[in-house]
C-alpha positions in Angstrom: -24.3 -13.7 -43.2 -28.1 -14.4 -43.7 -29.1 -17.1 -46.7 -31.6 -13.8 -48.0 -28.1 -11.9 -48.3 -26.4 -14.4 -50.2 -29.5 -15.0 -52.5 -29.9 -11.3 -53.3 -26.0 -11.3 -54.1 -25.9 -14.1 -56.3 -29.2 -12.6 -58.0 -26.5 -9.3 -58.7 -24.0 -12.0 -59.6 -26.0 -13.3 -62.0 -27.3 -9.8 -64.1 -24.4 -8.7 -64.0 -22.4 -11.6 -66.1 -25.7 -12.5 -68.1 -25.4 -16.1 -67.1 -28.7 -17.8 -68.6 -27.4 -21.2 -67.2 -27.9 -22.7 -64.1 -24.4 -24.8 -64.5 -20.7 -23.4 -65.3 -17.6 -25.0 -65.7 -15.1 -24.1 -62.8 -11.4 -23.9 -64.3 -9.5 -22.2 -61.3 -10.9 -21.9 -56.9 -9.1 -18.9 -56.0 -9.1 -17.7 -52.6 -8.7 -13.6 -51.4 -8.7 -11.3 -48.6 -7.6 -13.9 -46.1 -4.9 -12.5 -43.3 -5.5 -14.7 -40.3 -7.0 -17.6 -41.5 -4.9 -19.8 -43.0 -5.6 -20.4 -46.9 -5.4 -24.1 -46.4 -7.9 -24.0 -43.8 -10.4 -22.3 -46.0 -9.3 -24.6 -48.9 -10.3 -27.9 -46.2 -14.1 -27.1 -45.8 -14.7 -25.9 -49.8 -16.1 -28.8 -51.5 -15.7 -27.2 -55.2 -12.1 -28.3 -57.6 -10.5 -27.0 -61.0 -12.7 -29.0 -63.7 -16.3 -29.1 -61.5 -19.3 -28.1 -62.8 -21.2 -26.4 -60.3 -24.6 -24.7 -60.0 -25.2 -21.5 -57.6 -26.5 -23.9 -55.1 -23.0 -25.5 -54.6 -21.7 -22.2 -54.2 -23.7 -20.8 -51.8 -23.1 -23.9 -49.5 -19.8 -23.6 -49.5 -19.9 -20.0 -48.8 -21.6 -21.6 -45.6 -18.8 -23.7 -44.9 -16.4 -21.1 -44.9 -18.6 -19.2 -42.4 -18.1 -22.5 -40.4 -14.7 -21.5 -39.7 -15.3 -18.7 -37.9 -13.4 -15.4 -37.9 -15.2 -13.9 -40.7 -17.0 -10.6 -41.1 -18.4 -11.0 -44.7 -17.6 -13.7 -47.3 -18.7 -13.3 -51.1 -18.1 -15.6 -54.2 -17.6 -13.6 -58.0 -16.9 -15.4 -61.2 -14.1 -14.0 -63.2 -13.8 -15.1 -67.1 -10.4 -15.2 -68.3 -9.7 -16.1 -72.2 -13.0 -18.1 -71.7 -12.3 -19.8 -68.6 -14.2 -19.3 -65.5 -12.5 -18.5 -62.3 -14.3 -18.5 -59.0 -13.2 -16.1 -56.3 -14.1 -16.5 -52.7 -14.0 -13.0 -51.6 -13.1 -13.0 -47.8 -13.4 -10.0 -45.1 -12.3 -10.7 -41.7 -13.4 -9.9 -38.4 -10.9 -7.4 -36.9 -8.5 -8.9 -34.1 -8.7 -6.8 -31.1 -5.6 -6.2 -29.5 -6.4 -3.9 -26.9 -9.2 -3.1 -24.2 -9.4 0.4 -22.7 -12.3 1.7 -20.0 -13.9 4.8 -20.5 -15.3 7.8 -17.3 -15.0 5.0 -15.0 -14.1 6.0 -11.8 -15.7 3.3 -9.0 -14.1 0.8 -10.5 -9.9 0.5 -11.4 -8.9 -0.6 -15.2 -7.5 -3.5 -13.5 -10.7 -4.7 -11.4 -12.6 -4.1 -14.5 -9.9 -6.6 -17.0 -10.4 -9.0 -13.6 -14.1 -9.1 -14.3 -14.2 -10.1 -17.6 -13.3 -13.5 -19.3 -12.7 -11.5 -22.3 -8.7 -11.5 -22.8 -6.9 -9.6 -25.5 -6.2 -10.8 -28.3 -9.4 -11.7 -29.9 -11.2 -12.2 -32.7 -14.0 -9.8 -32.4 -17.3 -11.4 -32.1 -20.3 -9.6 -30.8 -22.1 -12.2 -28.7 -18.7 -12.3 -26.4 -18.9 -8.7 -26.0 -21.8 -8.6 -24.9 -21.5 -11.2 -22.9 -18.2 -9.6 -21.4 -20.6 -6.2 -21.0 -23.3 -8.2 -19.0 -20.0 -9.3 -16.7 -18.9 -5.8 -16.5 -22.5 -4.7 -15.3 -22.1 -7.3 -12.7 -19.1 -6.4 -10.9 -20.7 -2.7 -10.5 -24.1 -4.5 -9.5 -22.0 -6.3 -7.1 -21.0 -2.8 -6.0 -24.0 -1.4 -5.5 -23.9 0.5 -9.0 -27.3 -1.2 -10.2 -28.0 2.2 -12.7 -24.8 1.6 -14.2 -24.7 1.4 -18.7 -21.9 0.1 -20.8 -21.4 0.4 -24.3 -18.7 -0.6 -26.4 -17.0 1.4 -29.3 -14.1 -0.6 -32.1 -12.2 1.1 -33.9 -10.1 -0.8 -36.0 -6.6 0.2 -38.4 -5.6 -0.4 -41.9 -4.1 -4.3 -40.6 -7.7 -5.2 -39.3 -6.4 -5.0 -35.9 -8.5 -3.3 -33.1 -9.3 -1.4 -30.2 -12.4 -2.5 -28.0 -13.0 0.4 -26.2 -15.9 0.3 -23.2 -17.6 3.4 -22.6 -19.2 3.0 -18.9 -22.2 5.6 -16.8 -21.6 4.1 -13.6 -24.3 6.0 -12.2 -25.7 6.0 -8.9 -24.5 3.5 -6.6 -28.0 2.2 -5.1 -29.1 0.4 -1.9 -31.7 -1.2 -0.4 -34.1 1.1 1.7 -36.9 -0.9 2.8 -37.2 -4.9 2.7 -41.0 -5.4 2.6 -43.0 -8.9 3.8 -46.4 -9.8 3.6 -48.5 -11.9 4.7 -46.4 -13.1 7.4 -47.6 -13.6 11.1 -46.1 -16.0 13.0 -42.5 -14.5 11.9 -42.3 -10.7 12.1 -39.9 -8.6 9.9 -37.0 -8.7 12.6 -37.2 -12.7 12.8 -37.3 -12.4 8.6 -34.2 -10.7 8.4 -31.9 -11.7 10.6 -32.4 -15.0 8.8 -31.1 -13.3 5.2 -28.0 -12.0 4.3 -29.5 -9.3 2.6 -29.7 -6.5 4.3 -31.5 -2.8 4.3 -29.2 0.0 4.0 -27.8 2.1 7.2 -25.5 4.7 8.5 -22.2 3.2 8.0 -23.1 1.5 4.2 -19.9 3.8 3.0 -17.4 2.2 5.1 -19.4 -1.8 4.9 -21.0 -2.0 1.8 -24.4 -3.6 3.7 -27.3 -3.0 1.9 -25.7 -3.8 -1.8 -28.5 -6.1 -3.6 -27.6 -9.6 -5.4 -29.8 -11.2 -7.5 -28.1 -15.0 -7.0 -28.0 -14.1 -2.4 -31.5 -13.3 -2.8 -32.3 -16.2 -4.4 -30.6 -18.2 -1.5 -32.4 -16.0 1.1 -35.4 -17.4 -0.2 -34.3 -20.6 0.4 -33.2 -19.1 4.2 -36.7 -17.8 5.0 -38.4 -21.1 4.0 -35.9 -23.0 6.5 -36.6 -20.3 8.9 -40.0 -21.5 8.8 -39.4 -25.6 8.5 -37.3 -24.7 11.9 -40.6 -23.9 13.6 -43.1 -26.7 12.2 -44.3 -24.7 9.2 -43.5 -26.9 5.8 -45.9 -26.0 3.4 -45.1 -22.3 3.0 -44.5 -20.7 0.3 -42.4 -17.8 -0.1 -42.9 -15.9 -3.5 -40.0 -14.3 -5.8 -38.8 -10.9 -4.4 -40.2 -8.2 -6.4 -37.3 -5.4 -6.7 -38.5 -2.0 -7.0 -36.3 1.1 -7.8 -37.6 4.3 -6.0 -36.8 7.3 -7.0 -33.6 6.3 -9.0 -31.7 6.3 -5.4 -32.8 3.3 -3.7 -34.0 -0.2 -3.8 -37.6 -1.6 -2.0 -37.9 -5.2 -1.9 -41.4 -7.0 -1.6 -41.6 -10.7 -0.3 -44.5 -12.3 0.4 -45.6 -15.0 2.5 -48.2 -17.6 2.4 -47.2 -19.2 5.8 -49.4 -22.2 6.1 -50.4 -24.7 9.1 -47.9 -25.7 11.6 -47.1 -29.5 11.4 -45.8 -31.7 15.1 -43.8 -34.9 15.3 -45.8 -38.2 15.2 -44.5 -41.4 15.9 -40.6 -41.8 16.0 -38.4 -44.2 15.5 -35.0 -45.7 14.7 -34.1 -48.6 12.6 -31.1 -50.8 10.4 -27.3 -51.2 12.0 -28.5 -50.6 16.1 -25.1 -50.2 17.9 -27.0 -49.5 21.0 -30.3 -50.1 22.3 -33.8 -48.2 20.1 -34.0 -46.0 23.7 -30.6 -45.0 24.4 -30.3 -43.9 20.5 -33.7 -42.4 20.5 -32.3 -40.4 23.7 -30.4 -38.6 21.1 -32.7 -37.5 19.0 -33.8 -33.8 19.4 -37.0 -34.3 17.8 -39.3 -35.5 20.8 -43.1 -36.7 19.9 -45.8 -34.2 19.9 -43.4 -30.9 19.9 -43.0 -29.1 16.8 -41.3 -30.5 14.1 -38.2 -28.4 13.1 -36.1 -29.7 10.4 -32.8 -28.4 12.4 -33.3 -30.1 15.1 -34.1 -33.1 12.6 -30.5 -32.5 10.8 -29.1 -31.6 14.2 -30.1 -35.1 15.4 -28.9 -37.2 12.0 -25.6 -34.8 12.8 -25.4 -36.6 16.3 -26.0 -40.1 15.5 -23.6 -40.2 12.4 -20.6 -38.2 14.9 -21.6 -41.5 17.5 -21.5 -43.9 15.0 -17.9 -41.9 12.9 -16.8 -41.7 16.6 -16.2 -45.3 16.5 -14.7 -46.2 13.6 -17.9 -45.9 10.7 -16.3 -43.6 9.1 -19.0 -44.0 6.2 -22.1 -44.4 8.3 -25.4 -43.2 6.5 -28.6 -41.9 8.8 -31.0 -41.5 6.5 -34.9 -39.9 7.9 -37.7 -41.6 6.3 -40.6 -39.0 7.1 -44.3 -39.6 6.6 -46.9 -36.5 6.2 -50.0 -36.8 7.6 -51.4 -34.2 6.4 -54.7 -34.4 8.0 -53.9 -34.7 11.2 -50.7 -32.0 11.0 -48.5 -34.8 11.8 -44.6 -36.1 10.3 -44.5 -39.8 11.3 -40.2 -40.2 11.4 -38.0 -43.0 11.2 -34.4 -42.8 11.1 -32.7 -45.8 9.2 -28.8 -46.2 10.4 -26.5 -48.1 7.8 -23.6 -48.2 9.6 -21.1 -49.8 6.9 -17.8 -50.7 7.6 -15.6 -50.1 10.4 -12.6 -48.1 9.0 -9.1 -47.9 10.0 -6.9 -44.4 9.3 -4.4 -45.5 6.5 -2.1 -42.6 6.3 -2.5 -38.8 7.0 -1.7 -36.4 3.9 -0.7 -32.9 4.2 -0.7 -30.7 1.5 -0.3 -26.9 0.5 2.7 -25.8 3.3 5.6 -24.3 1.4 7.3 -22.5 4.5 5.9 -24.8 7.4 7.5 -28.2 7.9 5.5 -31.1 8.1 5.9 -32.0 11.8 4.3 -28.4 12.5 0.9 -29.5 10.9 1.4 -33.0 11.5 1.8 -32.4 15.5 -1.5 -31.1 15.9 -3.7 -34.1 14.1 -4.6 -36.6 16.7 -5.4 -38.7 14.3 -3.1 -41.6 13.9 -2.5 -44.0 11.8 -3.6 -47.5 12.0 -6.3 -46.1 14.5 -9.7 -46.7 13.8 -11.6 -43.5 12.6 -13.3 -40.8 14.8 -15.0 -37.6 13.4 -14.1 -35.9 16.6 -10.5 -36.0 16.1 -11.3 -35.0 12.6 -12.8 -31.9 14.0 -10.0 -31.4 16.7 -7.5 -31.4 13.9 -8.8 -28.3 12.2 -9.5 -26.7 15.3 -5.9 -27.1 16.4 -4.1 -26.7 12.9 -6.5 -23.2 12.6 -5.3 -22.5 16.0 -1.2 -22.0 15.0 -1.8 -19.0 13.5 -0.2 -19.6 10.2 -3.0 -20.7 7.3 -5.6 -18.2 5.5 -7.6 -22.0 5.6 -7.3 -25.3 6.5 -9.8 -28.3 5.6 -9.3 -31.7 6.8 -11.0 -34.1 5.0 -10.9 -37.5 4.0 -11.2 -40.2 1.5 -11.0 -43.8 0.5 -7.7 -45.4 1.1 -6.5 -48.7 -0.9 -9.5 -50.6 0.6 -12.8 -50.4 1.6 -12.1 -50.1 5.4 -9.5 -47.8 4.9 -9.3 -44.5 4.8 -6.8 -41.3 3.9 -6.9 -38.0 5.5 -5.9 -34.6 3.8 -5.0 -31.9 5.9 -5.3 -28.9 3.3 -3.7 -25.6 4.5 -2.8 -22.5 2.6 0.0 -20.4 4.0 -0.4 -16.8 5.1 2.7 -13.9 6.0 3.3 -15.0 9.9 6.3 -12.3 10.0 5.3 -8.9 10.7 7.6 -5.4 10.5 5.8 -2.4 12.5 7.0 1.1 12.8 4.6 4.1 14.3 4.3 7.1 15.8 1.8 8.0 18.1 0.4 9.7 21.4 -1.5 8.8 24.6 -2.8 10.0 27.9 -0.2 7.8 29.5 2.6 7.3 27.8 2.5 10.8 25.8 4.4 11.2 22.6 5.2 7.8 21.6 7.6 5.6 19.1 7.5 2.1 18.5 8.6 -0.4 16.0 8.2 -4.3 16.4 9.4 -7.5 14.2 7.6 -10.7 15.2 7.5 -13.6 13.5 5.3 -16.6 14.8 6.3 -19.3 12.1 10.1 -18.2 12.8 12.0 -21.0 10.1 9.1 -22.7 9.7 9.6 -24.9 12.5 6.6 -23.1 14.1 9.1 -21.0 16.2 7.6 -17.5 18.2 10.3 -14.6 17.9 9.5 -11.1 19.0 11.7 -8.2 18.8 10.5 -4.6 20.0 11.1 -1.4 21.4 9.4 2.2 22.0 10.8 5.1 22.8 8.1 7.6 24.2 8.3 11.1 26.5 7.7 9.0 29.6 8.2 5.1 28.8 11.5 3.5 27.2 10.9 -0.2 26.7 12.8 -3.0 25.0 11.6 -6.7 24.7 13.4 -10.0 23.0 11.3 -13.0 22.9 11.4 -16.4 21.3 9.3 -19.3 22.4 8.7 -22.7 21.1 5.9 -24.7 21.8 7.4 -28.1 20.9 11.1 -28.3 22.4 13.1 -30.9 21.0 10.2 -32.1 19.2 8.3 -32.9 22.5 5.0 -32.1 24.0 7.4 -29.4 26.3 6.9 -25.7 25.6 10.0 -23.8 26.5 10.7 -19.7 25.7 12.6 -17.0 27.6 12.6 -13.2 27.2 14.7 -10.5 28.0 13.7 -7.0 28.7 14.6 -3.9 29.7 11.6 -0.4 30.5 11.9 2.5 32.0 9.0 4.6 33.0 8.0 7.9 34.7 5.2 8.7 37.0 4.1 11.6 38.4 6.3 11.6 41.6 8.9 8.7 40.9 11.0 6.9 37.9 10.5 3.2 37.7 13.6 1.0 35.9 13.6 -2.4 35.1 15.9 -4.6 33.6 15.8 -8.4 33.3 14.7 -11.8 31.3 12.6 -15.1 32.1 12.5 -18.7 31.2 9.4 -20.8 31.1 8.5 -24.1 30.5 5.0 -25.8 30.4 3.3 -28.9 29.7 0.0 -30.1 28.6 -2.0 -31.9 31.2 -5.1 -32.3 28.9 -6.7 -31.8 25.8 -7.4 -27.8 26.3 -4.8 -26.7 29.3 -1.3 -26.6 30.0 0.9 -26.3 33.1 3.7 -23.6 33.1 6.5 -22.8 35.5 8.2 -19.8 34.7 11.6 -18.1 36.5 12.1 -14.6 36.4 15.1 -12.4 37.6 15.0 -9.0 37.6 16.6 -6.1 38.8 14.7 -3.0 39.5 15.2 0.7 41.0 13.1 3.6 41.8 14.5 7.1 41.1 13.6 11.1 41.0 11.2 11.0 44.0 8.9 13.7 43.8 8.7 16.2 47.1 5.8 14.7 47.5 6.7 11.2 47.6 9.5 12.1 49.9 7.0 12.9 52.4 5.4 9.6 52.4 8.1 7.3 54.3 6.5 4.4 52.6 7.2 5.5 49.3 10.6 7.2 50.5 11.5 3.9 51.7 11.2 2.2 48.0 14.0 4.7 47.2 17.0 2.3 45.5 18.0 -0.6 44.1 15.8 -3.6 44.8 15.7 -7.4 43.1 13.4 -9.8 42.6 13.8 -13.7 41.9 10.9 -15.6 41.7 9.4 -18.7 40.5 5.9 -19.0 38.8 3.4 -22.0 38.6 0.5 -21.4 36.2 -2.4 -23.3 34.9 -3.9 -22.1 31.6 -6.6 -23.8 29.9 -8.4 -22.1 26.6 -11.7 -23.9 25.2 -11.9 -21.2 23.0 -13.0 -22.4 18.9 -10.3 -20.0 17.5 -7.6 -18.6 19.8 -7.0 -15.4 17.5 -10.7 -14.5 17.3 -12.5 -16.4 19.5 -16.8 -16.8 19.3 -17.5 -19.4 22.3 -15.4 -20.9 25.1 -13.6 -19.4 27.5 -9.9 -19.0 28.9 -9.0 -19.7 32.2 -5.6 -18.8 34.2 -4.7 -19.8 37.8 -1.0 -18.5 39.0 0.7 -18.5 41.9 4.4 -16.8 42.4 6.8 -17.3 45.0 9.4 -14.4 45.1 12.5 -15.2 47.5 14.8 -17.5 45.8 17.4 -14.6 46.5 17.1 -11.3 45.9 15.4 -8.8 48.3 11.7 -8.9 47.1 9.8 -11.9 49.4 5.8 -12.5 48.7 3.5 -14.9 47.9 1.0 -13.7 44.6 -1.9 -15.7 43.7 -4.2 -14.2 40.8 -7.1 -16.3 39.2 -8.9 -15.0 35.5 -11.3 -16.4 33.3 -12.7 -14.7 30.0 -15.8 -16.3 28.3 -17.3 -15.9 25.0 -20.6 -16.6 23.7 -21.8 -16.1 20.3 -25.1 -14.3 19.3 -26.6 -13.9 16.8 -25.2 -11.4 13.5 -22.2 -12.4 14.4 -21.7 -11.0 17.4 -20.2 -12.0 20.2 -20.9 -11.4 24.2 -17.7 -11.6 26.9 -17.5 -11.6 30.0 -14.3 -11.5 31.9 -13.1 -11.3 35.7 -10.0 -11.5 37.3 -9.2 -11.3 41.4 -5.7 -11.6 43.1 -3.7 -11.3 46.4 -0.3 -10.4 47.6 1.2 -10.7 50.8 4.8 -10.4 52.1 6.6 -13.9 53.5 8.3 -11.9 56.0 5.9 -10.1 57.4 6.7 -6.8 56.4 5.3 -4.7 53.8 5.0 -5.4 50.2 7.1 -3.2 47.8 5.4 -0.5 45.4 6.7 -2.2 42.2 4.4 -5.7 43.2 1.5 -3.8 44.3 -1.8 -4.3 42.1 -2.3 -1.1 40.2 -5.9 -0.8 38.5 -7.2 1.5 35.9 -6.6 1.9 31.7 -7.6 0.1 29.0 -6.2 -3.6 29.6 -8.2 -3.4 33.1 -11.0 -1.1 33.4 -11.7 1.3 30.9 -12.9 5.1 31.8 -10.4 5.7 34.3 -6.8 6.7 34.1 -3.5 4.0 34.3 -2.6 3.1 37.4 -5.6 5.5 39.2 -8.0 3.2 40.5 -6.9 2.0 43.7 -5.9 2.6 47.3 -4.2 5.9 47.8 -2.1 8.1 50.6 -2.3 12.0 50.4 -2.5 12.5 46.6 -0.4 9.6 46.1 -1.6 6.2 44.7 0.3 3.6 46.5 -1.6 0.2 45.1 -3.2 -2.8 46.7 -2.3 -5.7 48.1 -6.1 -7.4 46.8 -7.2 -6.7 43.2 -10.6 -7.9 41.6 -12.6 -6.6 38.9 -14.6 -7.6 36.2 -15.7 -6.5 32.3 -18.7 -7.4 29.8 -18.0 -6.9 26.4 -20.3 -6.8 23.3 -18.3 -7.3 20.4 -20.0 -6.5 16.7 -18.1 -6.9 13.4 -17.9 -3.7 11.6 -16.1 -4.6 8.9 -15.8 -8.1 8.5 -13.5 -8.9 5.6 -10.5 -7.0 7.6 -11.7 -8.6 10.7 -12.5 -5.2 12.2 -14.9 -5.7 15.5 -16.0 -2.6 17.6 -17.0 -3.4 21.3 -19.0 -1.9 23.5 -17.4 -2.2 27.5 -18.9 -2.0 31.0 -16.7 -2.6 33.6 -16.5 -3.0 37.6 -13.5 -3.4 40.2 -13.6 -3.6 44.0 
């Protein structure tokens, strides 16, 4: 309540009672109107007792106090005489409490996403500044949306107990995107270069289904900041890039104007290191990206601070400082660098700390730190530990850190995870060119107890393909470096001029034989028998003669080793495989089978990622004979080379296809996120075969 309010009521106070006198005698403080607010509260902040005598002045200032309090919509002060005795009445009127929040026409946006956007939580005392305040939030979360036209107004209505409902009233709209992104006055960078280096990007076909082209005032801000290191990458450190200026055009879409003032292009002077030396000026300097005379690029410069400190953490200074000391010459276009190493003190691991696993034991996470304790510190166990903690499968995120231990040349490290659903339940219907009409249903879990355990039950049922799988693996028997599974399985399929049946199980064991590959040796038994020969068939004697039972025992050697960064969606590295199987340990089926593979990944640039993979292999019978139908290689399908049919790219008799005893072929992939919150990637293949 403004003072020029109270003064004009006190002025209607005062010709109202008469009162000549600027003083009054004050026999009773009564207090009215109150529901919320406790009477004894209001009682604390009034300075005024039975007895006073008060001027105007004292009552108006402890009107003000009351307002203090908070809570208050209106607060007046009367004098009532009774039998000659003056009684003064603070008159109170609270603000309403709202009890409930309901969302009006909005149809983008849930009730629920709405009540998650706001801090606003009923119930409330109603105050207008945290409404609107709670309307500018609102506004945000459709801004966020890509709803930029969108206008909210509030409505209260309020009952007979001063209780209330805040009701919002929300025009979403248009949702609005970002047509053109506009620079001037650059030339060494052209618009391409400019935006790939932002994260906000112009609108395009599949906006609906990715939400690209949505504009944020805060990531624009930051991209600001991108475009300016875009040009300190390439020498350029006195330009200036101005605020975006946001334009709405036609009430549809947004252009955005940047501009540019680029300025000259600055090289490295003289360079040098200095401070803690753990090795000689040269070798260090060796290093050092930054070379004299080539352009100064503050990445490389970070890039090279990065590489020193992981040299220097590498062996133990876990608190090393690299610190550039640059001098610009302006004159001459020149940064004169020196890079001052303080190594500090050499640390020793303390104890390892892990933190957030509810379902996961301990020795799960704690098996895949190499760092140990009592070791000195290296950052590049540091980063192996995330890597290989990431790697299990089982956290939405995982941090290791660390952080002073009980002394100065100690230190603690936190591995951080948090726990995602490893178990997963699958049922589906479905049809394809191969295995036609099609049901399958799975259960897999790949934290199975928590002990880090891979178990995988599933089945499908189709028109031409029966199969049945039990699998449990785990990668740590007996709490050693041994991996030991086994499987049992069962399939039945049927091709065009013969039934194939196969029943039987495996056990493997492996070993790792360095930091990135492991050795396996697997045994498999299984029996097998070809059925239903097709007229045609019959008349091939090779294929006749596969008629039957037939069983295979063999023993596998393989060599897998996987650089890759992340083994569930890799970006860069590559996975190689080198088997060889020796089939005659009984049974009928005798041959020799080497195959070799390797897939490679290599990141570009939007996140994208380029593969390339190629696999060859050989069979050949140990007694000389020929090698059975059910070992042959078979090419062709998705999981080989796309564009051709299963099983249909190979050698062939009459209009048979009776497989090869030599396979190779290879794939490129370009792989693009689509959608990358769920992770979804669309690739584009070319394959070849021989």
């Amino acid at each position: 309540m403004s003072k020029s309010l109270i003064v004009a009521c006190f002025l209607v106070f005062v010709s109202v009672l008469s009162v000549a006198a600027e003083e009054f005698r004050v026999a009773q403080v009564q207090i009215e109107g109150n529901r919320r607010v406790a009477t004894a509260a209001v009682r604390g902040v009034i300075s005024i007792n039975p007895g006073d005598v008060v001027s105007y002045a004292q009552v108006d200032e402890n009107v003000r106090n009351i307002f203090t309090l908070g809570g208050f919509h209106d607060v007046t002060a009367r004098v009532d005489e009774v039998q000659g005795s003056n009684i003064l009445v603070f008159d109170l009127e609270e603000l309403p409490l709202v009890r409930t929040m309901e969302f009006r026409d909005n149809k983008k946006l849930s009730d629920q996403k709405l009540r998650d956007s706001t801090t606003l939580r009923p119930p409330f005392i109603f105050d207008h500044s945290r409404v609107r305040s709670s309307v500018q939030e609102l506004k945000g979360a459709y801004i966020k949306d890509g709803f930029h036209a969108v206008e909210i107004n509030t409505h209260l209505t309020t009952d007979n107990r001063g209780e209330a409902t805040l009701t919002y009233l929300v025009d979403e709209g248009r949702k609005i995107r970002i047509k053109n992104i506009n620079f001037s006055g650059n030339k060494v960078l052209k618009k391409r270069a400019l935006l790939k280096s932002i994260e906000t990007k112009e609108r395009w076909f599949l906006s609906w289904l990715t939400g690209r082209g949505v504009y944020l005032e805060d990531v624009m801000e930051i991209d600001v900041e991108r475009i300016k290191m875009a040009y300190y990458d390439i020498g350029y450190q006195d330009v200036i890039v101005q605020p975006p200026q946001v334009t709405l055009v036609d009430g549809k879409h947004l252009n955005i104007d940047i501009e540019i003032d680029e300025g000259p292009q600055y090289r490295v002077g003289a360079l040098s290191v200095s401070g803690d030396l753990l090795y000689p000026a040269d070798e260090l300097l060796d290093m050092v990206l930054l070379k004299e005379g080539e352009v100064f690029s503050r990445l490389q410069m970070r890039d090279s601070i990065v590489a020193l400190t992981d040299l220097y953490a590498d062996r133990g200074y876990a608190y090393v400082n690299v610190v550039p000391l640059t001098i610009k010459k302006a004159d001459q276009l020149l940064f004169d660098i020196e890079l001052e190493i303080e190594q500090g003190v050499q640390v020793t691991i303390e104890r390892v700390d892990i933190s957030g696993n509810v379902r996961t034991r301990d020795k799960v996470i704690r098996r895949e730190v190499p760092v140990i304790e009592g070791e000195l510190y290296s950052s590049s166990n540091m980063k192996e530990a995330n890597r290989r903690v990431r790697n299990l499968g089982f956290f939405e995120e995982v941090q290791v850190t660390d952080k002073p231990g009980s002394a100065d040349d100690l230190s603690v490290v936190e591995v951080a995870v948090e726990e995602r659903l490893t178990g997963t339940f699958s049922i589906g219907l479905g049809y394809s060119s191969v295995d036609k009409l099609m049901a399958q249903g799975s259960i897999s879990q790949e934290n199975f107890l928590g002990r880090g355990l891979n178990l995988n039950l599933s089945g499908s049922v189709g028109t031409t393909s029966n199969t049945y799988s039990l699998a449990i693996t785990d990668p740590y028997f007996l709490d050693t470096d041994w991996t030991l599974g086994g499987e049992v399985y069962r399939s039945m399929r049927e091709y065009n001029d013969y039934d194939d049946e196969r029943t039987g199980g495996a056990i493997r064991a492996g070993h790792p034989v360095s930091r990135n590959s492991r050795v396996f040796l697997t045994y498999r038994y299984e029996q097998k028998e070809i059925t239903n020969l097709s007229a045609v068939a019959l008349a091939n004697q090779f294929i006749a003669d596969q008629e039957g039972r037939s069983t295979l025992s063999s023993i596998t050697t393989q060599w897998v080793r996987n650089s890759t960064d992340f083994y569930e969606d890799p970006s860069r590295g590559g996975i190689t495989r080198i088997s060889l199987e020796y089939a005659g340990l009984g049974g009928t089926e005798h041959f020799l089978r080497p195959i070799a593979s390797h897939r490679h990944f290599f990141p570009l640039f939007w996140g994208t990622v380029f593969s390339i993979h190629g696999e060859v292999g050989y069979i050949t019978s140990t007694r000389g004979d020929e090698v059975s139908l059910s070992e042959r290689f078979f090419l062709g399908g998705i999981r080989t080379i796309r564009g051709f049919k299963t099983r249909e790219v190979g050698p062939k008799e009459g209009d048979i296809f009776v497989g090869g005893e030599k396979m190779g072929y290879f794939n490129i992939e370009y792989l693009f996120p689509l959608y990358r919150s769920l992770g979804f990637k669309v690739g584009v293949p070319s394959d070849r075969h021989r």
